[in-house]
C-alpha positions, -999 to 999 in steps of 0.1 A, spaced: -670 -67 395 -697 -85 377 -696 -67 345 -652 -66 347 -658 -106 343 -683 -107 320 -670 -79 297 -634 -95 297 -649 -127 294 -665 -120 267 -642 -104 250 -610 -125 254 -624 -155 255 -654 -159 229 -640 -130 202 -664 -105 205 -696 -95 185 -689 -92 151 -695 -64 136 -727 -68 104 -710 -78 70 -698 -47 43 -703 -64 14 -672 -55 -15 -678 -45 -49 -662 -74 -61 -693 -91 -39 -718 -66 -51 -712 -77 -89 -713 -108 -79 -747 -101 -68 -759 -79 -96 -749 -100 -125 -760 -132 -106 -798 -122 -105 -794 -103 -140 -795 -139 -153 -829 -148 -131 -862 -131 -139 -869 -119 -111 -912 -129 -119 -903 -165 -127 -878 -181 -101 -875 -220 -96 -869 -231 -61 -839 -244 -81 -830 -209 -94 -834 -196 -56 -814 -224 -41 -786 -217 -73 -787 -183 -60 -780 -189 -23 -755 -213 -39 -733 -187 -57 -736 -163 -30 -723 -185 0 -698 -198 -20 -686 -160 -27 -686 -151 9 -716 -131 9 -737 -137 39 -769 -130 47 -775 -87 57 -793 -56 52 -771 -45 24 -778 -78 6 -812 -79 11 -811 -37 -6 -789 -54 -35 -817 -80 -42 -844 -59 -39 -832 -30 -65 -826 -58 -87 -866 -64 -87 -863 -97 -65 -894 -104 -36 -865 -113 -5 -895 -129 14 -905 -154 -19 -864 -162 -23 -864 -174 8 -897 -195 14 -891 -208 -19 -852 -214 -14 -860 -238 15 -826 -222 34 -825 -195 63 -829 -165 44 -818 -134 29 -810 -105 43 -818 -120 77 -805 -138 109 -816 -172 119 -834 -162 154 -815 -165 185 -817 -202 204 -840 -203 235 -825 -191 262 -814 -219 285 -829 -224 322 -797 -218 344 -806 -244 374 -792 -238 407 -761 -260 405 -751 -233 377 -763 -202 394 -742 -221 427 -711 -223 404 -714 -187 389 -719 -172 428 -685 -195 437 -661 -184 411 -674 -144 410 -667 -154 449 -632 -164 444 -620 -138 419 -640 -110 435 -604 -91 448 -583 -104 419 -574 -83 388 -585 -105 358 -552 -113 336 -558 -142 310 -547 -164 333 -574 -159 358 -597 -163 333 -582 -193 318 -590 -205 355 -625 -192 355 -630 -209 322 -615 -239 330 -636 -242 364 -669 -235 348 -662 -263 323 -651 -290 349 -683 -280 368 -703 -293 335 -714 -262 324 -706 -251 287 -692 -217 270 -711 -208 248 -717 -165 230 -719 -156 268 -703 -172 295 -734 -168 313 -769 -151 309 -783 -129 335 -820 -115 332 -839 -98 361 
């Protein structure tokens, strides 16, 4: 029952995982002809942040293919981004902390898995859920609520 809630949870309501970026070739050029006006041995943090620049504004996020592109193009990834003062190439920003669920939320959780135990889950059931977790001051956030044992 657990995992029926937090699976269709999940999915209906926050949109899934998405799956890692494929860049195009229209966004590969991009990439290749942006750095083949760089050297690659004598970057500015102005170049770098020009860079980042160009490539946000074309869509491209940060991912492993990017971070390949940049690095067959003779480019240090890990310089770009100390230098570039922004989050990175070719990498994440690390996950937040995970928050302390206090008892008052783990109390909540117990009471709605309580209430919807013997209930098929149709979006309006969890429209419910949702709505009672959020009038019981708790938030939605990639998870609607993070177990670890």
């Amino acid at each position: 029952m657990i995992d029926e809630i937090s699976g269709a949870i999940s999915a209906s309501m926050m949109g899934g995982i998405q799956p890692p970026q494929q860049m195009s070739d229209s966004q590969r050029n991009t990439v290749q002809k942006t750095l083949a006006s760089f050297d690659a041995n004598n970057l500015s943090a102005e170049d770098i942040k020009s860079i980042h620049k160009t490539f946000r504004s074309e869509g491209i996020r940060p991912s492993a293919e990017l971070k390949a592109e940049i690095e067959a193009a003779g480019f240090d990834t890990k310089a770009m981004r100390s230098a570039g003062g922004t989050r990175g190439v070719g990498h994440s920003p690390p996950p937040p902390p995970p928050k302390q669920e206090d008892e008052e939320t783990l109390a909540t959780f117990l009471e709605l898995l309580e209430e919807y135990q013997d209930q098929k889950l149709d979006e309006q059931a969890l429209q419910e859920i949702k709505d009672k977790w959020l009038e019981a001051g708790n938030s939605v956030g990639n998870s609607f609520i993070s177990i670890t044992v």
